[in-house]
N, C-alpha and C positions, 0 to 999 in steps of 0.2 A: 384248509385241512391238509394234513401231511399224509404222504404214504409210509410206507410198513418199516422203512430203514429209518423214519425221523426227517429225513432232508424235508423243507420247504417247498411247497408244491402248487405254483399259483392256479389261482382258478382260471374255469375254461371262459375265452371271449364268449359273447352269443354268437351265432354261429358258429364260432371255431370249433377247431378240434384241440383236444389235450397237451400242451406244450409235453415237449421231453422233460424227464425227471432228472433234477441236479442233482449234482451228489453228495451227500451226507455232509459238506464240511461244516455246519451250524449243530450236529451233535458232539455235545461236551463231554468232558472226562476230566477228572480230578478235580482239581479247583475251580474250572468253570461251572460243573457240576453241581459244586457246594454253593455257587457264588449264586447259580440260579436257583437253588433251592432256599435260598435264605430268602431272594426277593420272592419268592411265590409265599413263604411265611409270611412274609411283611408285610404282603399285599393280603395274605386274606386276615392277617389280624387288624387290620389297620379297618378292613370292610367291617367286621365283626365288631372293632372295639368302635366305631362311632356308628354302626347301627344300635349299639345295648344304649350308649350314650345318646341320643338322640331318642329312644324308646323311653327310657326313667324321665327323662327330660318330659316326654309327650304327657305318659301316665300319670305325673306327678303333679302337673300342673290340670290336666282334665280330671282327674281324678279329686282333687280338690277344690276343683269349678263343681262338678257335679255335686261331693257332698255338701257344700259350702264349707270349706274351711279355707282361711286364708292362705291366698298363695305366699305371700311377704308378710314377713315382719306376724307378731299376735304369738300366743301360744297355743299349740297345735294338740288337739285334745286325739285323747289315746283310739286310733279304730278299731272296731269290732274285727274279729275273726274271719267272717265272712268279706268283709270291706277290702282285708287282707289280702284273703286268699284270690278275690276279685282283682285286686291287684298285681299280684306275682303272675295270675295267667296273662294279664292287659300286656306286661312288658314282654313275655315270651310271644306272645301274636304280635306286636305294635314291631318287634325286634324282625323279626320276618317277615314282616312288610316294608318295615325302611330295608332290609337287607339287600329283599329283591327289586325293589324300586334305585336302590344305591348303583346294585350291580348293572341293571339294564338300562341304567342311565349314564353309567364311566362308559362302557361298550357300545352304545348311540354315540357318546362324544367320542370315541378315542376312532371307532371302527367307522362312521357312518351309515350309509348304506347298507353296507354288509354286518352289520352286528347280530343278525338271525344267523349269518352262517359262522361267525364266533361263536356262538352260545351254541351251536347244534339244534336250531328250532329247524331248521330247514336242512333235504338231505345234503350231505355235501359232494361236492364237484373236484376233484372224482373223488371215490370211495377213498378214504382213510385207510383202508386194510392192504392196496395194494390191487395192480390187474391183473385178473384169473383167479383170486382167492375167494372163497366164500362170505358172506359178510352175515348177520344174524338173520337166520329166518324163523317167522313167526311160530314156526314147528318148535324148532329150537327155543326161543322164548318159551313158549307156552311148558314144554319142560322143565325151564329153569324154574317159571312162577310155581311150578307143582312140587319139585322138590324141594325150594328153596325155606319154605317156611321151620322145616324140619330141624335143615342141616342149619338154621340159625339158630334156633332156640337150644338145640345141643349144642352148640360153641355159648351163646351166652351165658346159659346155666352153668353150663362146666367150668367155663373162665371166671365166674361170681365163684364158683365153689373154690376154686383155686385160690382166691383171692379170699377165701371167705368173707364174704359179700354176697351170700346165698339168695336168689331171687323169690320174694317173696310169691306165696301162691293166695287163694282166697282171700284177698285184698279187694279195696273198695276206694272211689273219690274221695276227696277231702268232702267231710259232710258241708264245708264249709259253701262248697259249690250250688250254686241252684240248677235246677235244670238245664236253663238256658247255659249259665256260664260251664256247665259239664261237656253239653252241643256244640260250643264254641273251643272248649279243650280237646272233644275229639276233633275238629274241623283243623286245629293249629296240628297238631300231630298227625294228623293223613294227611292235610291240604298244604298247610303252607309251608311247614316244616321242610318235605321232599320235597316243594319247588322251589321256595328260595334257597336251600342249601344243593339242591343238583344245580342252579344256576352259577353260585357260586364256586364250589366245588370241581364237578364234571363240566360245567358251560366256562366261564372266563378262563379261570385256572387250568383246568386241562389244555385248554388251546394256548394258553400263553407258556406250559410245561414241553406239547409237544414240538415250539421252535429251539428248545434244548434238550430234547431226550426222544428217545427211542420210545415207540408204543408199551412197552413190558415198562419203561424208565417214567413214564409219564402216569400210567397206572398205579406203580406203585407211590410215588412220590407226590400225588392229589390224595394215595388212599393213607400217609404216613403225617398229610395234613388234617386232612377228615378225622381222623381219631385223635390227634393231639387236640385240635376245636372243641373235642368235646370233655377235656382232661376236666377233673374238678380235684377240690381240696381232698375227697375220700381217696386218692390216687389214680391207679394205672387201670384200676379193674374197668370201670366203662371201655376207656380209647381200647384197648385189647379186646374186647370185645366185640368190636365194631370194625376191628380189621377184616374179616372175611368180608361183609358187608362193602366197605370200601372199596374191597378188589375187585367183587364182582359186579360192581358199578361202574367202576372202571375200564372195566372188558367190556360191560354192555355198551356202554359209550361209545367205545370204539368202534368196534366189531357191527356195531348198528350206524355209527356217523352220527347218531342223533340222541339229543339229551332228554326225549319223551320216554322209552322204554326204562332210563333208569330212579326215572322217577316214579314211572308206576311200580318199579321193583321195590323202592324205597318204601313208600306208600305202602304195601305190600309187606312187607318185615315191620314193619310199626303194626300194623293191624292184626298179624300174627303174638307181636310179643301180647298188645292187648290184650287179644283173646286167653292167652298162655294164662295172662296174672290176673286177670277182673271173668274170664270165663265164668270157673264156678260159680263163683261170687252174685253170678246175674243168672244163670241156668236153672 
């Protein structure tokens, strides 16, 4: 973990005490800058695009084990609606399983030992924030979890209005969904969704951001990837949307050393927006 100016800051021996803190010259500017933010692009597309790829890959072959249709070769008779829409959730869960099995598997190889305290699973040695500064206390959290719900869903509604791309309200599942596979879409969108995406995100990414940038540098430039990750063909209105979200995932991260509270934060604005667009709807 790094302290507060960015410089690299090895961990303490067992027993020892805290080496001195070097000085900053591994924070970049201008073109090293860009050179390191293209590799943080690259690496998390590169995650992302052979987790989707390996996911259609999984779904489409168990997917036509289970119904029996042939995997090779035959002509492939038309699926029902339901088969479908079973479908489309299979590869977003299957997607976020290889993603975070991808990520905690580069970070086993590249880190060894230490790949909990890459990832932020563990506190780190010493604090991230710097010595004598405060770091997040659970006061303070529990704060943020109580406003937070609010100040999101007024930036996302607002930025969908902007965008006209207005959020819909009294809306319902794809009837297509059964029970089960409904249980299993809420479970991808609270469960694995914020953990495989804060691993990737706030755990590799931030850590391999703050040996090039300043804490403020590193925050924004994981939160300028997090909303491009999510860019689709309708445009800019989702990634815009998701910037605030971003940033204060990225403070938490820091400010806390650790990649648990920003996943329950995550976790946390998903189960907000829920309630926001399927509330009535089930009330």
């Amino acid at each position: 973990m790094k302290p507060d100016d960015g410089a690299p800051m090895p961990e303490v021996p067992a027993g020892g005490s805290a080496p001195a803190r070097p000085r900053p010259s591994r924070v970049r500017t201008g073109l090293g800058a860009a050179a390191a933010l293209v590799g943080l692009a690259f690496a998390a597309f590169l995650a992302l695009a052979v987790a989707t790829l390996l996911a259609l890959v999984i779904v489409r072959v168990g997917g036509d084990w289970i119904d029996g249709v042939a995997v090779l070769g035959g002509d492939r008779p038309r699926l029902h609606p339901r088969q479908l829409a079973l479908r489309e959730l299979s590869v977003d869960v299957v997607r976020q399983l290889v993603l975070a099995l991808l990520v905690v598997g580069a970070v086993r190889w590249r880190d060894g030992a230490a790949w909990r305290r890459t990832l932020a699973l563990v506190p780190p040695v010493p604090p991230p924030w710097g010595p004598g500064a405060p770091g997040l206390s659970v006061r303070r959290f529990a704060v943020i979890l109580l406003v937070w719900p609010v100040l999101h869903i007024t930036w996302v509604t607002g930025s969908a209005e902007l965008f006209r791309m207005p959020i819909g309200r009294h809306t319902a599942l794809s009837p297509g969904l059964t029970p089960a596979a409904a249980a299993l879409w809420f479970a991808y969108v609270l469960v694995l969704a914020p953990v495989a995406e804060e691993l990737l995100m706030r755990g590799v990414l931030f850590a391999r951001a703050r040996e090039a940038f300043t804490a403020p540098g590193a925050i924004l430039a994981t939160a300028l990837l997090f909303a491009g990750a999510h860019l689709t063909p309708a445009g800019f209105a989702r990634p815009v949307s998701l910037i605030p979200l971003a940033l204060i995932l990225g403070w938490v991260r820091w400010r806390s050393g650790r990649l648990w509270p920003g996943i329950l934060l995550h976790a946390w604005s998903n189960l907000a927006m829920i309630a926001y667009v399927l509330g009535p709807a089930v009330g």
